[in-house]
N, CA, C and O of each residue as an XYZ file, in Angstrom:
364
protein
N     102.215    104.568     86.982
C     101.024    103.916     86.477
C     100.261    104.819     85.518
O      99.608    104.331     84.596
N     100.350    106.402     85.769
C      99.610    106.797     85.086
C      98.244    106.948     84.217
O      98.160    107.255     83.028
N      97.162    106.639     85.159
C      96.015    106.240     84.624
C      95.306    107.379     85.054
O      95.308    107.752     86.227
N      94.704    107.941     84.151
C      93.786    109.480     83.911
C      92.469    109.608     84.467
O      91.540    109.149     83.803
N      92.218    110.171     85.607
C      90.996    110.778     86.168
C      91.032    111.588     86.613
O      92.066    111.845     87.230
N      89.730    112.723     86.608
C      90.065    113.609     86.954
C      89.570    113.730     88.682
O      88.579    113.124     89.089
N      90.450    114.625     89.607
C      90.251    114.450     91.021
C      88.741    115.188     91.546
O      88.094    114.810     92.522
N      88.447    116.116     90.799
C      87.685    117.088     90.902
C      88.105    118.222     91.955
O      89.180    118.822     91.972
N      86.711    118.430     93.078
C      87.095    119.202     94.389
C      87.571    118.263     95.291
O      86.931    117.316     95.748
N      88.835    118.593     95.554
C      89.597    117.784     96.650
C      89.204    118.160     98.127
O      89.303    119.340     98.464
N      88.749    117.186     99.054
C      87.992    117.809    100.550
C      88.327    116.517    101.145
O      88.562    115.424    100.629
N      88.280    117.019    102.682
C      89.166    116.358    104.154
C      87.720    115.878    104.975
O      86.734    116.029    104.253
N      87.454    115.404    106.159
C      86.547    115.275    106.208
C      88.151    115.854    107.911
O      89.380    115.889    107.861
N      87.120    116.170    109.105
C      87.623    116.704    110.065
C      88.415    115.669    110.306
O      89.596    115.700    109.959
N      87.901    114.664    110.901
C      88.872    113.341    111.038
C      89.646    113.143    110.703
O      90.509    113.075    111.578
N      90.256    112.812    108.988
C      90.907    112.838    108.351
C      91.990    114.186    108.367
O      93.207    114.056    108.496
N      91.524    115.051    108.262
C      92.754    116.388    108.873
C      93.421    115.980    109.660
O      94.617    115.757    109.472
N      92.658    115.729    111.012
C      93.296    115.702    112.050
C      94.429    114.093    112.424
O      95.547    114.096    112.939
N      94.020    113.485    112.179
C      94.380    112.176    111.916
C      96.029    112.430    110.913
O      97.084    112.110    111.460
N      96.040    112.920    109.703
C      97.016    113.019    109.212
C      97.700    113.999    109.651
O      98.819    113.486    109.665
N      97.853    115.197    110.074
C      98.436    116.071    110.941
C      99.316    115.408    111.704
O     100.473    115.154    111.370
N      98.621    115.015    113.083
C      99.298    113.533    114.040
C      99.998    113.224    114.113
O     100.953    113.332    114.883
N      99.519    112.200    112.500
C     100.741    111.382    111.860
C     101.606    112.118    110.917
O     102.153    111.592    109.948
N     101.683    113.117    111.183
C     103.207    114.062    109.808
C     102.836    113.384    108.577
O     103.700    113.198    107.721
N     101.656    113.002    108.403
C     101.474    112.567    106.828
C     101.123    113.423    105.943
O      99.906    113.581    106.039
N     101.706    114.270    104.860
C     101.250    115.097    103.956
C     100.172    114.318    102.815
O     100.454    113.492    101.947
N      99.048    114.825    103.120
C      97.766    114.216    101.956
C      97.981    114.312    100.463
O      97.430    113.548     99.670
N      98.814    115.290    100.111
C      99.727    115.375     98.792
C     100.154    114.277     98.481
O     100.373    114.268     97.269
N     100.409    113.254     98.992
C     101.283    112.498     98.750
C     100.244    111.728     98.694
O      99.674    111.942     97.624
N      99.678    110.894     99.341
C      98.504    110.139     99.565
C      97.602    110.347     97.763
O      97.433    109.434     96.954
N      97.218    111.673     97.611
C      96.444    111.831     96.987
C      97.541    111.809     95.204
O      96.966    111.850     94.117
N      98.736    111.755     95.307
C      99.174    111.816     93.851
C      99.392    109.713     94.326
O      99.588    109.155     93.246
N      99.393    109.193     94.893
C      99.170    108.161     94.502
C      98.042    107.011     94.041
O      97.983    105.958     93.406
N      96.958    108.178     94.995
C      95.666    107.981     94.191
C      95.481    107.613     92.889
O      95.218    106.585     92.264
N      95.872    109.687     92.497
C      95.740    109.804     91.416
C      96.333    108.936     90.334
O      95.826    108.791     89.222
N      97.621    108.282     90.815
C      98.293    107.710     90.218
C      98.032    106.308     89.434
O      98.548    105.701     88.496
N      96.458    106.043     90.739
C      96.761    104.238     90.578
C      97.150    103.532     91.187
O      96.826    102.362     90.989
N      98.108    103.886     92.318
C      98.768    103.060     93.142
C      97.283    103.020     94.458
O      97.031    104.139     94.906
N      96.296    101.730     95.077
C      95.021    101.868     95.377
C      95.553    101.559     97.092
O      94.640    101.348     97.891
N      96.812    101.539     97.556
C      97.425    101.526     98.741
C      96.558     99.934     99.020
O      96.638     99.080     98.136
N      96.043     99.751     99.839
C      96.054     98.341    100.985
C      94.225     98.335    100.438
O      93.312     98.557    101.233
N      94.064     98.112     99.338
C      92.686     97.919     99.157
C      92.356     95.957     99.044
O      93.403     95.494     98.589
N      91.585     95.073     99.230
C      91.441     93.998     98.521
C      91.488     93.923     97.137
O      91.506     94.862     96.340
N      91.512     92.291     96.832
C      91.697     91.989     95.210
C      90.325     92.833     94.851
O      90.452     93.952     94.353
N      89.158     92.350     95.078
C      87.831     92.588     94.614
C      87.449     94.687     94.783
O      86.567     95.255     94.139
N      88.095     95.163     95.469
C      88.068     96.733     95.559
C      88.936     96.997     94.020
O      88.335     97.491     93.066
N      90.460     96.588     93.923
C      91.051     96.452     93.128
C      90.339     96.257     91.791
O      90.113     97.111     90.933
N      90.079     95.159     91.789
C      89.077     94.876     90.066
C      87.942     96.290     90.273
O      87.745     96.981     89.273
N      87.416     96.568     91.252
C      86.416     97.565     91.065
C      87.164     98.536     90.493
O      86.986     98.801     89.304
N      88.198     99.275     91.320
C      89.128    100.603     90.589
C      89.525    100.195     89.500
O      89.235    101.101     88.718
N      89.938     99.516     89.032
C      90.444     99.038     87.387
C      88.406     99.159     86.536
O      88.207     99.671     85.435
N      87.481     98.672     87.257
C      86.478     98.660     85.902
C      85.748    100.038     86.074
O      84.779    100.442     85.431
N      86.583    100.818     87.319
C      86.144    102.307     87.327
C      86.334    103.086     86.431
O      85.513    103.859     85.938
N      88.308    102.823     85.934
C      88.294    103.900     85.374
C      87.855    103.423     83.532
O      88.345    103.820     82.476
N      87.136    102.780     83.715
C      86.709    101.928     82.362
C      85.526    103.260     82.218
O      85.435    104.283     81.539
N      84.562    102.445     83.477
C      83.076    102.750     83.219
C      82.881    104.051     84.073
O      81.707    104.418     84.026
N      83.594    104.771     84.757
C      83.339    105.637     85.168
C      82.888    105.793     86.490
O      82.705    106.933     86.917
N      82.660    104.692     87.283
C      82.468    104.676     88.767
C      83.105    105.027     90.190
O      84.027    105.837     90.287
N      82.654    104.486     91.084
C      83.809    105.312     92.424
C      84.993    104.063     92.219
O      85.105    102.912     91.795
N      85.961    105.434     92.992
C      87.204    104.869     93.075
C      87.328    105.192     94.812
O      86.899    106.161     95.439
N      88.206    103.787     95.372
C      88.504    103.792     96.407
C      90.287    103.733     96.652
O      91.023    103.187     95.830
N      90.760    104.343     97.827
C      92.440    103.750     97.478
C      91.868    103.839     99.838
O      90.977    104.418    100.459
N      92.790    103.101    100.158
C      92.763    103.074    101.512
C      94.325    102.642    101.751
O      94.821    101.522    101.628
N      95.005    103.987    102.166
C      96.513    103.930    103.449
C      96.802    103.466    104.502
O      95.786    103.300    105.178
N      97.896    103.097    105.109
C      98.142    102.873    106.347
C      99.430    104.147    106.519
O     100.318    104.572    105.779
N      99.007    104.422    107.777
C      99.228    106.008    107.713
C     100.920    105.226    109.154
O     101.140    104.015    109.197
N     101.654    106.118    109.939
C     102.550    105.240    110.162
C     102.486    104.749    112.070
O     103.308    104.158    112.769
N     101.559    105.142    112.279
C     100.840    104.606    113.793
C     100.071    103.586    113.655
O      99.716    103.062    114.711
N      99.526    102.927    112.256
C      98.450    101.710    111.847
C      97.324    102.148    111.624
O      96.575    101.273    111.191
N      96.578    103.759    111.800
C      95.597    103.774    111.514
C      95.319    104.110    109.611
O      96.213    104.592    108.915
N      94.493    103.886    109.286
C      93.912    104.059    107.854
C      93.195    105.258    107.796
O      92.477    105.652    108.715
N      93.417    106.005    106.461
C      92.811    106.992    105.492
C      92.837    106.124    104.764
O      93.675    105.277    104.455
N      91.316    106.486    104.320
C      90.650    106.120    102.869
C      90.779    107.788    101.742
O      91.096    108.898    102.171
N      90.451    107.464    100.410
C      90.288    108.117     99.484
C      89.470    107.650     98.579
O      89.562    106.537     98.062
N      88.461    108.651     98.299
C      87.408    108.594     97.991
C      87.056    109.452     96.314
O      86.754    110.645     96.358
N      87.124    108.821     95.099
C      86.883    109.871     93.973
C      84.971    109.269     93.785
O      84.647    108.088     93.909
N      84.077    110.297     93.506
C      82.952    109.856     92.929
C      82.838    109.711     91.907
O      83.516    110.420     91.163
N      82.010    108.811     91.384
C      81.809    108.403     90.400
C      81.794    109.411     89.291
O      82.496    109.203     88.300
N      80.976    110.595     89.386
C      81.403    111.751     88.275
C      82.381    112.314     88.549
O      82.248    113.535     88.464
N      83.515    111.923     88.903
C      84.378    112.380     89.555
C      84.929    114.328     89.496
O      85.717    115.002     88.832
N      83.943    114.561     90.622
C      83.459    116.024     90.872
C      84.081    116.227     92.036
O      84.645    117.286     92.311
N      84.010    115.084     92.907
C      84.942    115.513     94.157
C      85.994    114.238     94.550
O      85.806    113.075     94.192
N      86.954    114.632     95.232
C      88.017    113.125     95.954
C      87.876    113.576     97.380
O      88.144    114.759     97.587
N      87.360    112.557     98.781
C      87.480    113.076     99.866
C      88.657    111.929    100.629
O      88.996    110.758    100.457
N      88.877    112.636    101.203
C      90.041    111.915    102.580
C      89.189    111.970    103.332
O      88.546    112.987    103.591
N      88.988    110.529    103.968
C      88.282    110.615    105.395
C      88.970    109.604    105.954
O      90.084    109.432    105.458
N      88.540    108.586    107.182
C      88.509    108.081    107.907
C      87.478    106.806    107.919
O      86.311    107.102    108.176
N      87.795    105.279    107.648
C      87.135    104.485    107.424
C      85.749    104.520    108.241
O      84.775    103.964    107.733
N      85.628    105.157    109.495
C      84.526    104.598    110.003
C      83.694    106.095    109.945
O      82.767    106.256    110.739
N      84.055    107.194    108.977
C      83.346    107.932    108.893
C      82.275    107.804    107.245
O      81.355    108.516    106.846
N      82.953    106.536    106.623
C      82.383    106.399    105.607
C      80.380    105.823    105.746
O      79.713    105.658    104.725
């Protein structure tokens, strides 16, 4: 897909560490599909948001299913200064 933003400071939130650990999920991976564009298991309407993000410059969301069923989210801010991995209900 290749669509250009920058990640900034990349940060875990504890949850999210631990959570992917667990699950043998490397966040590398998670996070180059981010980066990529690929927005994992988001809705249509999250979707149109990440597409008029990387327009206008706003947050970007991508949310995984990790391989036990639980979800990591990914998180770029809007100045995109930082990307966090957390845990939906730590948002």
């Amino acid at each position: 897909m290749g669509r250009a933003f920058e990640l900034g400071r990349i940060v875990a939130t504890p949850g999210a560490i631990e959570l992917l650990g667990a699950a043998g999920t490397d966040p590398t991976e998670l996070l180059r599909r981010h980066h990529g564009g690929d927005w994992g298991e988001v809705d249509a309407h999250d979707r149109r948001a990440n597409d008029a993000a990387l327009r206008h410059g706003t947050r970007l969301l991508s949310s995984y299913t990790l391989p036990g069923g639980e979800k990591v989210w990914i998180i770029t801010e809007a100045d995109r200064s930082s990307t966090c991995l957390l845990l939906p209900e730590e948002y």
